[in-house]
N, C-alpha and C positions, 0 to 999 in steps of 0.2 A: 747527866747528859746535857750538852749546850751545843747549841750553833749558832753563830755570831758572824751576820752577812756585814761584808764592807764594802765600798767602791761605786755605790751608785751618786745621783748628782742631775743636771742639767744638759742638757748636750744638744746640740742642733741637729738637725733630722742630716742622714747620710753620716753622721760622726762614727763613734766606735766607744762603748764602755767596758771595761774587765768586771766581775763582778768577784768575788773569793767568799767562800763561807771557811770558817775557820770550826772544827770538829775537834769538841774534847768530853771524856766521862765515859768513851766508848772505843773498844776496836775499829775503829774507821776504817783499817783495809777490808772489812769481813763483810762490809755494808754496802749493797746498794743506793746511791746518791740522786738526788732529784731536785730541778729548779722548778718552783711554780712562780707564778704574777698574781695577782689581782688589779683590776681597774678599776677605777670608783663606779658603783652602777651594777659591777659585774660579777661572776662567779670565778671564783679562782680557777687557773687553768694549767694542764701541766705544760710546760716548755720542753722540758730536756731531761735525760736519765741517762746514768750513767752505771756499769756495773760495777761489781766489786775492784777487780782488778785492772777495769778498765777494757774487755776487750770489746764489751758490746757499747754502742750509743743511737738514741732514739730523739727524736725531734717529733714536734707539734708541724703540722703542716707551713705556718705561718711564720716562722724563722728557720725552713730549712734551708742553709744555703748561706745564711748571712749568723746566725749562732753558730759556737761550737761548746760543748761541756768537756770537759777534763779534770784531772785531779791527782792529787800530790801526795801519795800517802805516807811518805816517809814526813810529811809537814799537816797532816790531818788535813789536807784542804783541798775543795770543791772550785774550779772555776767554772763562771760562763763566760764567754766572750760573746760579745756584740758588736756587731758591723752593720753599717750601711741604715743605720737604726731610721724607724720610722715614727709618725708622733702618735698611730697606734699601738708600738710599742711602752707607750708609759704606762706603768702602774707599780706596785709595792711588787717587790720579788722576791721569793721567798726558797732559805735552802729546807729540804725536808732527806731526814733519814726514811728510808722506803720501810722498813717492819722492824720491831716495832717504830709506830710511828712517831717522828718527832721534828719540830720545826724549829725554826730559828724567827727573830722579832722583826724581818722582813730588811730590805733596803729602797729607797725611794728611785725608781728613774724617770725621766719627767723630758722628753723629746719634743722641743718646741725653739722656732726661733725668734 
């Protein structure tokens, strides 16, 4: 099993990041998908989830409206979209398969001008 996040980086507050976790070792359409963050300081937190087939999605209170989750499964892959980003939003984000559990080596976003 691997997940392999890309796309995070630098961006000035109000910008917009894509983030893609890329999903291999496993049936990824069978699987429920999940973004968490961590801050430095902080406890990791869940962002967004997404179901198997996509019909259901779930937000964290504090990016609803300006995230979206989605995903590709004829391409194994997980995105989140980011809008309107704020410089609370910085920390490592992280893709995770929802059971069994398994994460990816995180991607850095970092909201600051």
């Amino acid at each position: 099993v691997q997940l392999v996040e890309s796309g995070g980086g630098l961006v000035q507050p109000g910008g917009s990041l894509r983030l893609s976790c890329a999903a291999s070792g496993f049936t990824f359409s069978r699987y429920r998908m999940m973004w968490y963050r961590q801050a430095p300081g902080k406890e990791r937190e869940l962002v967004a989830q997404i179901s198997s087939a996509a019909e259901t999605t779930n937000y964290a209170d504090s990016v609803k409206g300006r995230f979206t989750i989605s995903r590709d499964n004829a391409k194994n892959t997980v995105y989140l979209q980011m809008n309107n980003l704020k410089p609370e939003d910085t920390a490592v984000y992280y893709c995770r398969r929802f059971h069994p559990p398994a994460w990816g080596q995180g991607t850095q976003v970092t909201v600051s001008s």
